[in-house]
N, C-alpha and C positions, 0 to 999 in steps of 0.2 A: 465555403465561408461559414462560419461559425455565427450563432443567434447571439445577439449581444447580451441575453440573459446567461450567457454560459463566461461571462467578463467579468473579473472582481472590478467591484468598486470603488479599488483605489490600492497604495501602493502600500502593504503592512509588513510591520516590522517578523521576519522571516529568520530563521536558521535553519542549513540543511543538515540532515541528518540520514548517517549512511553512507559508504561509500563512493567513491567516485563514481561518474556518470550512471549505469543501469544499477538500480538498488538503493539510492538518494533521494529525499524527496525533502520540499521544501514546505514546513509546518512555523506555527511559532511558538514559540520558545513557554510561555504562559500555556499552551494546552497541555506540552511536555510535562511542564513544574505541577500543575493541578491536577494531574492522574494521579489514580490510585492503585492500575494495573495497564498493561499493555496487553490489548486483544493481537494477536496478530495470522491473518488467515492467508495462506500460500506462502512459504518459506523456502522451495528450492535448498539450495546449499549454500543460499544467502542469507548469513543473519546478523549484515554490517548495523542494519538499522536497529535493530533491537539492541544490539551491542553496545552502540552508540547512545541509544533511546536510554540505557542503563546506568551508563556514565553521567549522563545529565540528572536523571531523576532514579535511585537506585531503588525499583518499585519492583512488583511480583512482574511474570510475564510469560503470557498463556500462549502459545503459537499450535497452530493447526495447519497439518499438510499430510494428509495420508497418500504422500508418491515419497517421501523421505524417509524409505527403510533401508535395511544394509541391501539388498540388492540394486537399491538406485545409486549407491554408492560404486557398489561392486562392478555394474554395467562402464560407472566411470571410469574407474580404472582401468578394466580389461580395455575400453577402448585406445586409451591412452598405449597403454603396453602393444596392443598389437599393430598400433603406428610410429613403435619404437622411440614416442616420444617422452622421455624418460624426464626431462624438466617440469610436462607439464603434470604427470604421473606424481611425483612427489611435492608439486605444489596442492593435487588434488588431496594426496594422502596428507598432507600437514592443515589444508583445510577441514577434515574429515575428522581428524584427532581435536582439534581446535571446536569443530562445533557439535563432539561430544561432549567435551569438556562445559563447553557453555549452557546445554541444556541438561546438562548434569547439577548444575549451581540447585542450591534449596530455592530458591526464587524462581527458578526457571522450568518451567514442564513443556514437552511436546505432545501431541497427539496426534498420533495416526489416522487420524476421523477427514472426513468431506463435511464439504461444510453446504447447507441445505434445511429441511425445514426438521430434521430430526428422523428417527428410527429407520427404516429400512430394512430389507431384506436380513442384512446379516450385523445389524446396528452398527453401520458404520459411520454413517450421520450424526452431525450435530449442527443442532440451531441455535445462533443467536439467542435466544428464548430459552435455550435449556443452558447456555454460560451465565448470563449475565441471574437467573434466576437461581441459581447454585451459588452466587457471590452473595457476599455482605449486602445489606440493605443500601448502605451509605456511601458505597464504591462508587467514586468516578475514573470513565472508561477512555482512553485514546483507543480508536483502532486502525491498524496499518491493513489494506485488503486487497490485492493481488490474487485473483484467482481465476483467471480467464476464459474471463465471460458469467461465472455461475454466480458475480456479484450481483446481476439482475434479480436474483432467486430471493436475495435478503434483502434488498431495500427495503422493504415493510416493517422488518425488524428495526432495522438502522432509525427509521422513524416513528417505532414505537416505542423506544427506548432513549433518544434524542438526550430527554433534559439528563438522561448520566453521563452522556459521550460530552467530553472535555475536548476532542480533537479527533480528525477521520483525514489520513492519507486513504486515499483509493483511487486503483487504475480500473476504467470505464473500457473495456473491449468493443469494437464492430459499432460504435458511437452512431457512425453515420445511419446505421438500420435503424438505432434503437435511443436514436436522439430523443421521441417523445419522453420517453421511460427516464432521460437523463434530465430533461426539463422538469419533468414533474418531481421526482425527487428532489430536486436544489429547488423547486417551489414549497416542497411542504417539508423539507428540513430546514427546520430552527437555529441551523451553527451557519456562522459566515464564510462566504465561499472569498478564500483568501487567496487561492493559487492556483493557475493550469496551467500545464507544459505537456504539450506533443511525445508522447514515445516515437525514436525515429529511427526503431527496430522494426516499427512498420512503415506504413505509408498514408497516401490518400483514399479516400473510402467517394462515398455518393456524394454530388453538391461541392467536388473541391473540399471537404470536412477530415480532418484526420481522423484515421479509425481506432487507434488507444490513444488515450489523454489521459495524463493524473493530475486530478484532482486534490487540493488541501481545503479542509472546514475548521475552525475554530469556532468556539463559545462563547470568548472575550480577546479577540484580537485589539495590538496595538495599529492604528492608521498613523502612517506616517506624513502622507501627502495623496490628494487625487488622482494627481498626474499617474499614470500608468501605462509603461512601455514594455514589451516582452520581445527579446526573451530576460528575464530576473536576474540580475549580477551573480547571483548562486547558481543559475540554472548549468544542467551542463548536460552534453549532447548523451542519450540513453546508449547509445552506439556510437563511440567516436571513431567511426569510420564514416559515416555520412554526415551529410550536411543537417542541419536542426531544420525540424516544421516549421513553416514559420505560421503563425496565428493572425489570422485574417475576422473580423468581424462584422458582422451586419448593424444597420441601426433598428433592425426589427427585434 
């Protein structure tokens, strides 16, 4: 069961963005429209949300994932090919072609980098602190953050940097271990905590607590009503092969 500090406050006016079920997350519309760039850290070979994210507000859009080079590519294929599965093989390769293309745009850049507090052995790190200090003075930030588990590493940044972030999708990993670390953060982040939904890629952790949740923050969210039931008319299962977490709360 879930601390009732980890409960929005009420029911805000929401669009999902991205993809059906895993890769969708449910933000609002006003942190979208009021960015000035898309941070986006853990990329996969999903890049429905950004994609998406572009269509709405056609803005610059930084993405960071140093496991997305041609050999993570190439592992996909070959494995595909040698389970003779030739459908999914060419949907990989047409995915593959498509988000060349995408981070190819002048708008759009990747980076091969870990995301962390900066330099390292063979600088492959980058911080928070060295993006947003490389940007314009007057940039406001949405960021999307996916990165499993190493988002414990930035929180500091996320709140040192608050009054520029217009909007924060992020998936919280191992919740249950690291609940303190999750309360304290939504105590001393400044943006309103507009949304949670269970990842039901995994499961239950300590206390009955699911152990990945994403999270949505906004700066000036629209409330629509108090009343607040989950799972969110948008929401949709992160795995539609299992059943949704369902979100239990405490009055503490």
């Amino acid at each position: 069961m879930l601390p009732n500090k980890l409960k929005p406050d009420g029911l805000y006016k929401l669009i999902r963005v991205g993809k059906d079920n895993d890769g969708g997350y449910l933000v609002c519309e006003e942190s979208v429209i009021n960015s000035d760039t898309l941070i986006s850290f853990g990329i996969s070979d999903d890049f429905s949300f950004e994609e998406h994210f572009q269509k709405i507000n056609n803005i610059n859009i930084l993405a960071y994932d140093h496991t997305v080079n041609l050999n993570f590519f190439l592992k996909k294929f070959l494995h595909s090919l040698i389970k003779f599965n030739f459908i999914i093989f060419f949907k990989q390769l047409i995915n593959w072609i498509n988000f060349k293309k995408f981070f190819n745009k002048a708008k759009n850049k990747l980076f091969l980098k870990k995301i962390g507090k900066g330099g390292g052995a063979f600088n492959d790190y980058i911080s928070i602190d060295d993006i947003i200090k490389s940007s314009s003075n007057n940039q406001n930030f949405f960021f999307k953050i996916d990165i499993e588990g190493s988002e414990y590493r930035i929180l500091d940044d996320l709140i040192k940097f608050m009054d520029r972030i217009e909007g924060l999708a992020i998936e919280f990993h191992n919740v249950d271990i690291n609940l303190d670390r999750v309360l304290n953060f939504i105590e001393k982040f400044n943006l309103k905590l507009v949304h949670i939904h269970a990842n039901n890629w995994s499961t239950y952790g300590l206390n009955n607590i699911p152990s990945s949740i994403e999270f949505s923050f906004s700066k000036k969210p629209v409330l629509l009503k108090n009343d607040l039931k989950f799972p969110h008319k948008l929401d949709q299962n992160n795995n539609p092969n299992n059943d949704e977490i369902k979100l239990e709360f405490s009055d503490q």
